[in-house]
C-alpha positions as CSV (number, residue, x, y, z in Angstrom):
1,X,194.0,106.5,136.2
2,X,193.1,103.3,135.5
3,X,193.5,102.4,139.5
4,X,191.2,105.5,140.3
5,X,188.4,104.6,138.0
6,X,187.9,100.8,139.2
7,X,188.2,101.9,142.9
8,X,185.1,104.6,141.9
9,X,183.5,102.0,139.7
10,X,183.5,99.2,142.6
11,X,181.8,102.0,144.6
12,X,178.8,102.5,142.7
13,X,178.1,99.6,142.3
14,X,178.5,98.1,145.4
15,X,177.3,101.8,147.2
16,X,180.5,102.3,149.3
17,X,182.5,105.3,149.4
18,X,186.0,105.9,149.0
19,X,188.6,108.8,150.8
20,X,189.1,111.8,148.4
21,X,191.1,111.6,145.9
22,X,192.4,115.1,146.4
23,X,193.1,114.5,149.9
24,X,195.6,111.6,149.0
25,X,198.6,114.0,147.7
26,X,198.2,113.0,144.1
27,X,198.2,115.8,141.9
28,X,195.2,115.0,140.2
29,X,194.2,117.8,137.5
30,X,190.7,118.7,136.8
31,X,191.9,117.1,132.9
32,X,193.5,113.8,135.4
33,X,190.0,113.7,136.8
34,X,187.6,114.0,133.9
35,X,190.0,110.9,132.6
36,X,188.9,109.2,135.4
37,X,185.3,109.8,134.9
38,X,185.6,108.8,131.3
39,X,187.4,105.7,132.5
40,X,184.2,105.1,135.0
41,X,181.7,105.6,132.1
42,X,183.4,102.8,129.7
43,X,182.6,100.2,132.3
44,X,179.3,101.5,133.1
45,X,178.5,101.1,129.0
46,X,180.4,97.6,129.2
47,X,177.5,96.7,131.4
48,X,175.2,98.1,129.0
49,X,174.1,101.6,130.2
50,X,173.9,103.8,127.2
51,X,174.3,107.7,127.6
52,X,171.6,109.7,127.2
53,X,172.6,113.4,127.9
54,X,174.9,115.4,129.8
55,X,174.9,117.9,133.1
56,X,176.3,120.6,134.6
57,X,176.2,120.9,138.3
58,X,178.3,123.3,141.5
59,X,176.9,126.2,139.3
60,X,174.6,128.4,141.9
61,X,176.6,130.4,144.3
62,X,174.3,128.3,147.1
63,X,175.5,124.7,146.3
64,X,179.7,126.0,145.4
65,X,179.5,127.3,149.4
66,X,177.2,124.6,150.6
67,X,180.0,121.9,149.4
68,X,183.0,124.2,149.0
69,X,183.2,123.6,145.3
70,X,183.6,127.0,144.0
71,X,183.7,125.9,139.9
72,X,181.4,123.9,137.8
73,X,181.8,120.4,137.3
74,X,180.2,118.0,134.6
75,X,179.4,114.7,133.7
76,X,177.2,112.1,131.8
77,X,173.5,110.9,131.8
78,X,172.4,107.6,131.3
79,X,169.3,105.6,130.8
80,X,169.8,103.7,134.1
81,X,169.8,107.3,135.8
82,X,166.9,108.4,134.4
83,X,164.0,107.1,136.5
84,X,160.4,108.2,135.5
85,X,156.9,108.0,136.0
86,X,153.8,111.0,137.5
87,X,155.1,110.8,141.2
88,X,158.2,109.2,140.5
89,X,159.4,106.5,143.2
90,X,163.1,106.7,143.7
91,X,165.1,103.7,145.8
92,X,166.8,105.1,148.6
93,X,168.3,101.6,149.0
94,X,169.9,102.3,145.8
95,X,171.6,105.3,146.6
96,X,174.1,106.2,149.0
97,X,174.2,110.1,150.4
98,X,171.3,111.5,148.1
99,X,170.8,114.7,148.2
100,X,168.3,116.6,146.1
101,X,167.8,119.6,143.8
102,X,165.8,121.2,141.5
103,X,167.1,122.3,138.1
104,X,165.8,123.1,135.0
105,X,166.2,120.3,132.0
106,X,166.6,121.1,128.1
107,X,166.0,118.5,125.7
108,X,168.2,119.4,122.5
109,X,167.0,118.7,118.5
110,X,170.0,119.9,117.6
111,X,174.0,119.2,118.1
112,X,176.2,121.8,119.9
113,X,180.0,121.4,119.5
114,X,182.3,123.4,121.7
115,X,184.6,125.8,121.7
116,X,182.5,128.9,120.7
117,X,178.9,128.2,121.7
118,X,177.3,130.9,122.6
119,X,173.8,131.3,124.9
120,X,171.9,132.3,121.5
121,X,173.4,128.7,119.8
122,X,172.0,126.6,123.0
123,X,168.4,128.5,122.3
124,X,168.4,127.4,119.0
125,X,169.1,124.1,119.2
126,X,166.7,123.2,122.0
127,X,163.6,121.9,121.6
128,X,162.0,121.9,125.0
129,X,162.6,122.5,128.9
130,X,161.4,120.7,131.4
131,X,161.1,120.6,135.1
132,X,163.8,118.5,137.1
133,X,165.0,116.8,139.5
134,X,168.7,115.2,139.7
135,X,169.6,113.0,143.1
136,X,173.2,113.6,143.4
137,X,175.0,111.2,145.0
138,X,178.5,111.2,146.1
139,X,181.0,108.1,146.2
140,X,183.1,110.2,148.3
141,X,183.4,109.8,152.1
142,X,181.2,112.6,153.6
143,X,180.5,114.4,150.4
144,X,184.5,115.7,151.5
145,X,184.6,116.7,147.8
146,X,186.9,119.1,145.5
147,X,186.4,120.0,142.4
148,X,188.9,116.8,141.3
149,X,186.4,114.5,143.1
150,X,183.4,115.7,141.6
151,X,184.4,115.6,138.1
152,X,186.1,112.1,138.5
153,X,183.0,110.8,139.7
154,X,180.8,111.9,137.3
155,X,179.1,115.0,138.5
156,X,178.2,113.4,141.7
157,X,175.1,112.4,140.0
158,X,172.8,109.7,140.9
159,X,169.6,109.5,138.9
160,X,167.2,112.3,137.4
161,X,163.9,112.5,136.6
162,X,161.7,115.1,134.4
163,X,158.0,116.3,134.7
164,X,155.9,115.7,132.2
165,X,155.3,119.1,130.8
166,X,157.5,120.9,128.1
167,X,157.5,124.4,127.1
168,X,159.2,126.1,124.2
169,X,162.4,128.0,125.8
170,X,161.6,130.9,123.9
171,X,158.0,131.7,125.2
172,X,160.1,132.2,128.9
173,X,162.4,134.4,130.3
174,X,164.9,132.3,131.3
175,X,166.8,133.8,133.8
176,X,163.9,134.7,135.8
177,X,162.2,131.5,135.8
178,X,161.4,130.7,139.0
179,X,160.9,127.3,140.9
180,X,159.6,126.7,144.5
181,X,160.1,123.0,146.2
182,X,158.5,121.7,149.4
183,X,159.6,118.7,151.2
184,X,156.9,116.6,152.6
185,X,154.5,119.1,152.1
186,X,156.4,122.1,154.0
187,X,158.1,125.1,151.9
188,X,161.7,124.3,151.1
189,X,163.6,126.3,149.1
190,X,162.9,128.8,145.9
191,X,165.4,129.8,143.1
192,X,165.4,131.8,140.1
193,X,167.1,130.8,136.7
194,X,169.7,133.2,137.2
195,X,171.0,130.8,140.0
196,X,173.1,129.0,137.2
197,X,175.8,131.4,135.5
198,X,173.4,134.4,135.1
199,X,170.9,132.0,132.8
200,X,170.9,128.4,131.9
201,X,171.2,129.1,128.7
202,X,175.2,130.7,129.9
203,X,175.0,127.6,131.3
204,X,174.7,124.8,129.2
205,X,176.7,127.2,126.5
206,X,179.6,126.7,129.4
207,X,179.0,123.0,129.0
208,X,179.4,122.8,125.5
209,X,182.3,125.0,125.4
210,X,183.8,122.5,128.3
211,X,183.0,119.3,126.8
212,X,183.9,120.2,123.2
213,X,187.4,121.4,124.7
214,X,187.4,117.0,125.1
215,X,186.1,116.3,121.7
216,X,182.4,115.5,123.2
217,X,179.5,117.2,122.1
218,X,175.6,117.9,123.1
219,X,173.9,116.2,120.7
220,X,170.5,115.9,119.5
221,X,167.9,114.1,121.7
222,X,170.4,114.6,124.7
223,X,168.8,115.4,128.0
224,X,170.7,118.3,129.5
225,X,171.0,119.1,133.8
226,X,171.8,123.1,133.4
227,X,172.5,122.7,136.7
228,X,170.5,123.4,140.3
229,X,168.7,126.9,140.9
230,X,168.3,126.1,144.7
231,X,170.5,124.3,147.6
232,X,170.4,120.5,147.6
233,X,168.6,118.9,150.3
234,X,169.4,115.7,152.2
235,X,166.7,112.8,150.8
236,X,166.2,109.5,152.8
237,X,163.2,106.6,152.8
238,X,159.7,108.6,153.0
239,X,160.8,111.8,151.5
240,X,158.4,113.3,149.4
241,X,159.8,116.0,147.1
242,X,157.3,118.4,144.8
243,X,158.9,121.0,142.7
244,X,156.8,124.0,140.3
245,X,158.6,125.4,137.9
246,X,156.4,128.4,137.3
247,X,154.7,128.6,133.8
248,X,156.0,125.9,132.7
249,X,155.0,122.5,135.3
250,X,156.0,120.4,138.2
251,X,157.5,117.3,139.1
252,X,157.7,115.1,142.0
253,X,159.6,112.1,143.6
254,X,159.2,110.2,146.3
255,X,161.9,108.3,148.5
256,X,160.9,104.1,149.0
């Protein structure tokens, strides 16, 4: 795996892309890929990145038939994804096939440890949500991605960032939270909460459960991607990208 993870590693950071792993009759397993991943993620912390949360993503029946992914994948958050500011300015340059998408973040004061977490543990132990945007970003050729490619290369996921505003989970109904984006001022796309397993709450509970099955947990402070209520959308230089998640806020980013 080792071989897998420097070949995904080398791409990041020098924003190539590489032929699918599952096209190259290897066998990989999705507990062979998340190997992988982990692999990735040590060097990424030996060059100092520190995680800060996790995510969920491929979760909305729009983005499993938009890339053929028809599962969940996960991955890791760190503090060199997480770009911020009002308007925040995102470098293309930096990125190699962004696409974006709006999701719904949850920022936990509590630690959930999988198996057995249920959607009524995740609403407990979160302090806030937030409106989101995650840039995903693949390392494979073409975005040519099963579910083996995703997960070995972390989610797919680029950077992320969060509105400003936070609301108590418990003053919404989650499931029918809705968000509207617009792309360069023009209506884009609109989901509903419901988009990711039912509710997010199902959602990051399914994370958990996942994660824990590999000894990691959610843990308090994490930033959590519950994964994207609307399809992704290509992004290149002069993009402009406003999202409203209704009753609670908005967030926007701009392409430079």
């Amino acid at each position: 795996m080792n071989d897998h993870a420097d070949e995904l590693y080398r791409a990041l950071r020098g924003r190539t892309t590489v032929p699918p792993l599952s096209e190259r009759g290897l066998g990989l397993t999705i507990d062979d890929a998340y190997a992988v991943s982990l692999a990735v993620m040590e060097r990424r912390q030996g060059d100092g990145e520190r995680i800060v949360g996790k995510k969920i993503g491929v979760t909305s029946k729009a983005v499993q038939d938009m890339l053929g992914v028809h599962q969940p994948d996960f991955g890791f958050l760190t503090d060199r994804m997480w770009v911020r500011g009002g308007v925040v300015d995102i470098d293309a340059c930096g990125l190699i096939q962004p696409r974006a998408e709006a999701e719904i973040g949850f920022i936990l004061k509590k630690r959930l440890a999988g198996p057995g977490v249920t959607a009524a543990d995740v609403l407990d132990a979160t302090e806030a949500i937030a409106p989101c945007f995650e840039i995903v970003d693949s390392r494979i050729d073409g975005w040519r991605i099963a579910i083996v490619d995703t997960v070995a290369d972390n989610a797919s996921c680029g950077v992320f960032a969060l509105g400003e505003a936070r609301a108590d989970p418990r003053d919404h109904d989650l499931p029918n939270l809705k968000v509207t984006v617009r792309k360069n001022g023009a209506p884009l796309s609109e989901g509903y909460g419901s988009a990711v397993q039912g509710s997010p709450l199902e959602a990051v509970a399914w994370l958990a459960n996942t994660l824990g099955v590999h000894g990691v947990t959610l843990d308090a402070s994490d930033v959590i991607l519950s994964g994207s209520l609307v399809p992704l959308a290509p992004a290149s230089r002069g993009d402009l990208f406003e999202m409203d998640l209704h009753g609670v806020g908005a967030c926007s980013l701009r392409f430079v």
